[in-house]
matplotlib code that plots the C-alpha trace (Angstrom):
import matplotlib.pyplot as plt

x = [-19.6, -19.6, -17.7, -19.7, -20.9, -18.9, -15.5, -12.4, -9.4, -6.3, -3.3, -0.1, -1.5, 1.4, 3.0, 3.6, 0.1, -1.2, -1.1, -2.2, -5.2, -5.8, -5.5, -7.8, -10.4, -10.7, -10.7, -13.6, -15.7, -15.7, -18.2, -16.8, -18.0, -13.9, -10.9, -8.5, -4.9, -3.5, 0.5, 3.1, 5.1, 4.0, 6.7, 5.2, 1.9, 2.9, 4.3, 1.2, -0.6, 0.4, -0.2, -3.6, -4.3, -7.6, -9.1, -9.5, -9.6, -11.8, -12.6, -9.0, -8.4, -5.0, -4.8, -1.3, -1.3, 0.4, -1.2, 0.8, -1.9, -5.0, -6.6, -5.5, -7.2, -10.4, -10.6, -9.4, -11.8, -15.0, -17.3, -15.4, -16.8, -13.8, -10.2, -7.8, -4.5, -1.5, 0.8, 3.9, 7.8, 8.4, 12.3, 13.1, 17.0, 15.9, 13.5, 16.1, 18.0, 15.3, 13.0, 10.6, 10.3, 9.0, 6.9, 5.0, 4.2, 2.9, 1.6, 0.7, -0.7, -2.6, -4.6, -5.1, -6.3, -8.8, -10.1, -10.5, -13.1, -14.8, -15.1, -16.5, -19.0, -16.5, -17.8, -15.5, -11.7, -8.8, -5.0, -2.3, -0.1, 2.7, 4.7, 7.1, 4.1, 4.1, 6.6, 8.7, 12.3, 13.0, 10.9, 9.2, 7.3, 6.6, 4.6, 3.0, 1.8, 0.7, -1.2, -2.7, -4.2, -5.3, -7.2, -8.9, -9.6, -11.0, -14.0, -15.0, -15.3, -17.1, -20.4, -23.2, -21.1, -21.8, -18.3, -16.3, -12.2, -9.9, -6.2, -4.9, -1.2, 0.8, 4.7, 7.2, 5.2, 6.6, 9.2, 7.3, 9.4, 12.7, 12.0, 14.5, 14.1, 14.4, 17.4, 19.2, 18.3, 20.0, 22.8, 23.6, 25.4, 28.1, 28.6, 27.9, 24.8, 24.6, 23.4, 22.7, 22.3, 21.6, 19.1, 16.6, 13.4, 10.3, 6.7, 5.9, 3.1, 1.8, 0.9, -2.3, -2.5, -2.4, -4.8, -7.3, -7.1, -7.9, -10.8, -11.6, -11.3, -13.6, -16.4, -16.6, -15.0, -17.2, -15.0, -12.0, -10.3, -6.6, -6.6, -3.6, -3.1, -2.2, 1.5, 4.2, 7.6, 11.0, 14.7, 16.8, 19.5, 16.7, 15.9, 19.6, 19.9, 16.5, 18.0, 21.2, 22.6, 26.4, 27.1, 28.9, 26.9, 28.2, 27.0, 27.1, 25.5, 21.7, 21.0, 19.5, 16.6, 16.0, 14.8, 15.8, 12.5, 9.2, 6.1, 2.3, 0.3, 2.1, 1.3, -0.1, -2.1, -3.5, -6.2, -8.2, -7.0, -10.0, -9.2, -11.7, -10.5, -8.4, -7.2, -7.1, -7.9, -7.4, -10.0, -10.1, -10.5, -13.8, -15.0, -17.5, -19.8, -21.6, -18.9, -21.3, -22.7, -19.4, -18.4, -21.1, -21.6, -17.9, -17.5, -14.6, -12.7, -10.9, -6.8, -5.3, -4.4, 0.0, -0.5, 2.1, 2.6, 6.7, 8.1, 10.8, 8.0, 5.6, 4.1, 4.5, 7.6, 8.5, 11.3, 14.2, 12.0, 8.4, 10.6, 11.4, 8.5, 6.9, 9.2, 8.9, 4.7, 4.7, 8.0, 9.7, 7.8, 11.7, 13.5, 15.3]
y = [3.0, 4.8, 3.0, 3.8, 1.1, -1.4, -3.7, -3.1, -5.3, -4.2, -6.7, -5.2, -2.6, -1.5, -0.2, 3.3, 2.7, 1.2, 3.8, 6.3, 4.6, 3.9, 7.7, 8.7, 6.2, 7.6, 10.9, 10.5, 8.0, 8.1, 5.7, 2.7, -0.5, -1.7, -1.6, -4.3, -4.2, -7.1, -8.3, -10.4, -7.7, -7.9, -5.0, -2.9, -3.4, -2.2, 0.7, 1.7, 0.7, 3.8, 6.2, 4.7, 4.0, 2.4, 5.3, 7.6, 5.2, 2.2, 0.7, -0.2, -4.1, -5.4, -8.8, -10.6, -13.0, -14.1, -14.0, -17.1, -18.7, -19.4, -20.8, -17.6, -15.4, -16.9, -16.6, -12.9, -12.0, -13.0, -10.3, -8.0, -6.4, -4.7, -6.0, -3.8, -6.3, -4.8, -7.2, -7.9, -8.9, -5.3, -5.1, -6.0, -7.1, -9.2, -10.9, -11.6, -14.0, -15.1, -15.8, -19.0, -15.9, -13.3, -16.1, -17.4, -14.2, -12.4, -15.2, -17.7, -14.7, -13.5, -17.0, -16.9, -13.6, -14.8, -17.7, -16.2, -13.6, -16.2, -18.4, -15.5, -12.6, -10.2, -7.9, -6.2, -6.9, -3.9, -4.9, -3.4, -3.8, -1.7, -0.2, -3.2, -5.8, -4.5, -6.1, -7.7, -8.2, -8.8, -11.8, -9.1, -7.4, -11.2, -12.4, -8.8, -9.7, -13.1, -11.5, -9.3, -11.8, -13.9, -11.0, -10.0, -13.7, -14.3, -12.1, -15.5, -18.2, -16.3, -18.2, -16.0, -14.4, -10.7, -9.7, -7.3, -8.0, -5.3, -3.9, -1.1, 0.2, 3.3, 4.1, 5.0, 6.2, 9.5, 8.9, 5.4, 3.3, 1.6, 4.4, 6.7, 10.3, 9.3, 7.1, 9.6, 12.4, 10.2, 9.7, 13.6, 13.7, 11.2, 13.9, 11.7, 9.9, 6.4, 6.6, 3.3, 5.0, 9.2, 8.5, 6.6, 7.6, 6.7, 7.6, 9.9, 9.5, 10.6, 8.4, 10.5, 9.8, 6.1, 6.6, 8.1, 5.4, 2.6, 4.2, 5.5, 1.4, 0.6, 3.0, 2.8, -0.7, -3.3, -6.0, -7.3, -3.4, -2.5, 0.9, 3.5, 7.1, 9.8, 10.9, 13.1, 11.2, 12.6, 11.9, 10.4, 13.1, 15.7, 14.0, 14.2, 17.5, 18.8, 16.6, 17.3, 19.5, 20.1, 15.9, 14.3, 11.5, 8.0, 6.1, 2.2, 0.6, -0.9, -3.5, -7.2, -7.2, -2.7, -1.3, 2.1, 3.2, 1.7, 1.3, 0.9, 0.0, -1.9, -1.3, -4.8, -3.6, -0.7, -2.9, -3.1, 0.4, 3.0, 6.7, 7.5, 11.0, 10.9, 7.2, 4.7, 1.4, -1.9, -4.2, -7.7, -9.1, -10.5, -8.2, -9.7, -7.2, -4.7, -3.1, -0.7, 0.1, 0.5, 3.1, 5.1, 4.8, 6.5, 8.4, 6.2, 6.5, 4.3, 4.7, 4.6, 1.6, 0.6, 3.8, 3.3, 4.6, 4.5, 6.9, 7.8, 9.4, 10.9, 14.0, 15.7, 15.5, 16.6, 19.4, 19.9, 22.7, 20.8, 18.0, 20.2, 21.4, 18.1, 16.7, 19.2, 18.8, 14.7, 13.6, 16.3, 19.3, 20.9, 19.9, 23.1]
z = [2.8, 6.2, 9.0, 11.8, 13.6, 12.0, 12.9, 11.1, 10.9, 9.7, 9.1, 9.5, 11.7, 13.6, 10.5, 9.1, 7.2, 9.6, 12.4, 9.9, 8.9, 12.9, 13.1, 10.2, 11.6, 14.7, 13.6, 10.7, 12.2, 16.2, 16.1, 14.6, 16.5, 16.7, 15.2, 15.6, 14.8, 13.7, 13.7, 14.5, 16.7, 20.0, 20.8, 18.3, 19.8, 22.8, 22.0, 19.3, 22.2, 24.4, 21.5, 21.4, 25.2, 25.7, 27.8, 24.8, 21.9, 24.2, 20.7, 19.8, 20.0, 19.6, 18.3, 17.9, 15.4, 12.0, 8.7, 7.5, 10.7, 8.9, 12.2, 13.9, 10.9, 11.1, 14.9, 14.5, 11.5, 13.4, 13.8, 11.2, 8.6, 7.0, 6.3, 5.2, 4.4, 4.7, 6.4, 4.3, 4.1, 1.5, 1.8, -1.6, -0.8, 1.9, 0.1, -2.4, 0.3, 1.7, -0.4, 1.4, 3.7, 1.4, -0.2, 3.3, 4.1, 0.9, -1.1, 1.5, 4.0, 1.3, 0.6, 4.3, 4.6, 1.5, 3.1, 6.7, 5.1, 3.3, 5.8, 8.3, 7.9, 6.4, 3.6, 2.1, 1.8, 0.2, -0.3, -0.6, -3.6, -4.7, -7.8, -7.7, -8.4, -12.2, -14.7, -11.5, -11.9, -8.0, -5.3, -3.6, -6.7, -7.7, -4.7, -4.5, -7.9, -7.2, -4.2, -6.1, -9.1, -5.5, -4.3, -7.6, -8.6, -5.0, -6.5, -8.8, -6.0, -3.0, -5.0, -3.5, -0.7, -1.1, 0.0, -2.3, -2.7, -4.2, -4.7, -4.1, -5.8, -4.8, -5.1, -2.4, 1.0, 1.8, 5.3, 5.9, 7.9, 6.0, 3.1, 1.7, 3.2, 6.8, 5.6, 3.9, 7.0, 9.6, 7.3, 6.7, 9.4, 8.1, 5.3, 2.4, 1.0, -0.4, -3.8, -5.8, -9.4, -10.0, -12.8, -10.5, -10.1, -7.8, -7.4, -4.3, -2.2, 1.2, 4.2, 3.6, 0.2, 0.7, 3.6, 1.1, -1.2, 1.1, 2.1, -1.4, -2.4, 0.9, -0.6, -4.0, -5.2, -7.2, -6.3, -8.5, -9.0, -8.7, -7.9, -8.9, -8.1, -10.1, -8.2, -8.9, -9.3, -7.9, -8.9, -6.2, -6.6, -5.8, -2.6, -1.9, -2.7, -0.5, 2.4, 2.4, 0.2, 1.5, 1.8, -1.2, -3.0, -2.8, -5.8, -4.7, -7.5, -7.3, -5.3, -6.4, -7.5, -7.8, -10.7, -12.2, -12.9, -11.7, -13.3, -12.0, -15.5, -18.3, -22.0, -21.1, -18.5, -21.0, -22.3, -18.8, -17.8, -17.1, -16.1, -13.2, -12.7, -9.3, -9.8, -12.3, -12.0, -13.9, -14.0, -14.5, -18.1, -17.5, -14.5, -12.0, -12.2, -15.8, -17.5, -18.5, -15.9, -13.8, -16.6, -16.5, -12.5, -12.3, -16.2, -16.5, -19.5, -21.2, -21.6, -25.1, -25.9, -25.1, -22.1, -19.3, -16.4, -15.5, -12.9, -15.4, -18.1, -15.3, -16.3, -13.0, -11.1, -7.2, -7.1, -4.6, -3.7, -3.6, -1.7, 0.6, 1.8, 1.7, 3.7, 6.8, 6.4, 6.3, 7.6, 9.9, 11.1, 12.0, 9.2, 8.0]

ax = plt.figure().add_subplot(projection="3d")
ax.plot(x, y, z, "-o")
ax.set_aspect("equal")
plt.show()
């Protein structure tokens, strides 16, 4: 599905995705009708505001609002054809104390956000999910996963409303805002890096690479998918040693509610799970739409049956080296 001509909401805008997604819009389709960024910051919005000023981007709306406002939702979602949802409360310790917080946001924002589009002309709705959402052992990963079953259940009560919902799951968002590698870079200089355990591991994955997926979701999904890249992993001692190399590590202990290692598909999941080359994707047990049909449209492939996918027993891993060089192309150009 091409953009051009047509309205885009994103929720969350103002957020590391967010921008980049504003940024890839403009760039690949000039001529879309409007996007409108969504959120609850009105300082944010002002200051995305003057790296998108309206004399060169005239097609930028910013619209403050709060996905836990249903009312405000459906006034903002008239008109829009797209809605990317990526408005969330993501800190997973914080979430952990407050959890009616965490729980208003990104369960009761994601019911909002379901009944806004189906309640206005919307035709097509992505989320985002993340790692923590499968198997959850903290609040966060929990209400992720109850959005996500929202969003692919949505598919079954939109009655004859042609409008598509689906998920999309990535890891760790290489230097996104609260992440680790501009934590640890602006901790260097103290000469020592809080480490909460040296065996963790995480998936890695670009602000471009999440990009891609959104849109890859906006053009191909059937409705009721929960798409999953293919992504290297890292160690966190690797990170620490391509940041920082002379500081001394500072092992602290994980936090409530972390994990070691995180997974994206459970052994569970494995019976749903289709390979479609670039991404998987789990489907819903009964899907919405020909089975058949979806597997031959895409060549999708079933995965053996108890497959995970756990950063700790990833096939391809990121090196100090690889890490390096990654971090001077998508977080610091003059990182040395």
């Amino acid at each position: 599905m091409s953009l051009e001509n047509k309205t885009v909401l994103i929720t969350g805008g103002t957020g590391s995705l967010g921008k980049a997604l504003t940024k890839h819009i403009f760039e690949t389709y000039p001529n879309v009708k409007k996007l409108i960024i969504l959120s609850r910051d009105e300082q944010k919005q002002f200051q995305m505001a003057q790296e998108f000023p309206e004399k060169e981007f005239p097609n930028i709306r910013f619209f403050l609002g709060d996905v836990r406002d249903q009312e405000r939702l459906i006034r903002a979602f008239q008109g829009v054809d797209i809605v990317i949802h990526a408005a969330a409360m993501k800190h997973v310790h914080l979430a952990e104390y407050n959890p009616d917080e965490c729980i208003k946001t990104n369960i009761g924002g994601a019911q909002h956000v379901i009944h806004a589009a189906l309640q206005t002309s919307v035709s097509n709705v992505v989320a985002l999910s993340t790692d923590k959402a499968c198997a959850p052992i903290n609040l966060y990963g929990a209400t992720k996963l109850t959005s996500d079953k929202l969003f692919v259940a949505a598919n079954n009560i939109k009655g004859s409303n042609p409008i598509k919902f689906s998920v999309v799951r990535y890891g760790n968002v290489m230097g996104s805002n609260g992440s680790v590698i501009p934590f640890f870079m602006k901790k260097r200089k103290d000469g020592k890096l809080p480490i909460t355990d040296v065996t963790m591991t995480r998936f890695n994955i670009s602000l471009q690479g999440g990009v891609d997926m959104v849109m890859h979701a906006i053009e191909h999904a059937w409705g009721g998918e929960i798409f999953i890249p293919k992504i290297p992993s890292y160690n966190i001692t690797d990170v620490a040693e391509a940041i920082a190399p002379e500081c001394t590590l500072d092992i602290i202990g994980i936090r409530p509610g972390e994990k070691i290692h995180e997974e994206m598909i459970t052994s569970s999941d494995s019976y749903n799970t289709y390979d479609l080359g670039k991404y998987f994707t789990i489907l819903p047990s009964v899907p919405p739409f020909d089975l058949g049909e979806f597997i031959k449209c895409f060549n999708a492939v079933k995965v053996t049956e108890g497959f995970n996918y756990n950063s700790g027993t990833n096939a391809e891993w990121e090196t100090v080296d690889s890490l390096r060089v990654l971090i001077k192309e998508h977080v610091d150009s003059n990182f040395e």
